[in-house]
C-alpha positions as CSV (number, residue, x, y, z in Angstrom):
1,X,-31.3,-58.2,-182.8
2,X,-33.0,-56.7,-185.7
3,X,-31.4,-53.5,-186.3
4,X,-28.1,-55.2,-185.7
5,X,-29.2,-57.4,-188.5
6,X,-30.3,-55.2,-190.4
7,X,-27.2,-52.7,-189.8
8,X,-25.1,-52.0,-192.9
9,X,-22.2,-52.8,-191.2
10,X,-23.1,-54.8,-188.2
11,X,-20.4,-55.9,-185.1
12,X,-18.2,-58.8,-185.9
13,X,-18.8,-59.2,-182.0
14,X,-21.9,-58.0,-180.2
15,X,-21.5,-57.8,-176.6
16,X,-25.3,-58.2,-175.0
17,X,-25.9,-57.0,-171.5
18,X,-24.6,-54.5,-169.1
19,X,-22.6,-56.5,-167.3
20,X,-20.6,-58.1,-170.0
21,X,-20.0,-54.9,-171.6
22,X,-18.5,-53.8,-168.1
23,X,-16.3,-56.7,-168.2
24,X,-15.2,-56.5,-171.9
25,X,-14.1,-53.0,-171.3
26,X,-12.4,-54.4,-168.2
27,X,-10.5,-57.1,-170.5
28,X,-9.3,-54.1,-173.0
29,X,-8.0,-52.1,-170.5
30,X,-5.9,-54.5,-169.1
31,X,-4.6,-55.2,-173.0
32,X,-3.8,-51.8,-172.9
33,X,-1.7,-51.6,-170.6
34,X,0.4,-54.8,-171.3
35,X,0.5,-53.1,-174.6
36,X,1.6,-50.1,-173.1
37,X,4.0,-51.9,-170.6
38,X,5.8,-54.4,-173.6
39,X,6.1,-50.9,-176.1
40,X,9.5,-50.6,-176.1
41,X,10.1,-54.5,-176.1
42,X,7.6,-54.9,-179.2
43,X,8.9,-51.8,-181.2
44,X,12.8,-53.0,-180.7
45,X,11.7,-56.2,-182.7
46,X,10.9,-54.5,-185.9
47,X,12.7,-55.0,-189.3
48,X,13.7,-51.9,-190.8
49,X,12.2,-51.6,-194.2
50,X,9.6,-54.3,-193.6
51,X,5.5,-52.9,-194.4
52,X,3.2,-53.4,-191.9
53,X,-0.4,-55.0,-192.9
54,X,-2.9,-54.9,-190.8
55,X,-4.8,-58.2,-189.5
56,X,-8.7,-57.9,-188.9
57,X,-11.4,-59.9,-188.0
């Protein structure tokens, strides 16, 4: 917990343990491939001409 304190840029989210990181990756990989899956769907509902911004946190 120290060095992640420490750390000049430390993880919005720390994932502690084996198991959870297992699970997490898990989680993202099923994201993935919704992503993947809805592509075409998601792109088709773009404005032309509109900038994209990025959302974080």
């Amino acid at each position: 917990m120290i060095q992640v304190v420490n750390h000049p840029n430390p993880p919005l989210r720390l994932v502690l343990g084996a198991d959870m990181l297992e699970v997490i990756h898990a989680k993202l990989g099923t994201v993935a491939a919704d992503l993947a899956d809805w592509k075409d769907v998601s792109i088709d509902t773009a404005f032309e001409g509109v900038a994209v911004s990025v959302i974080s946190g």
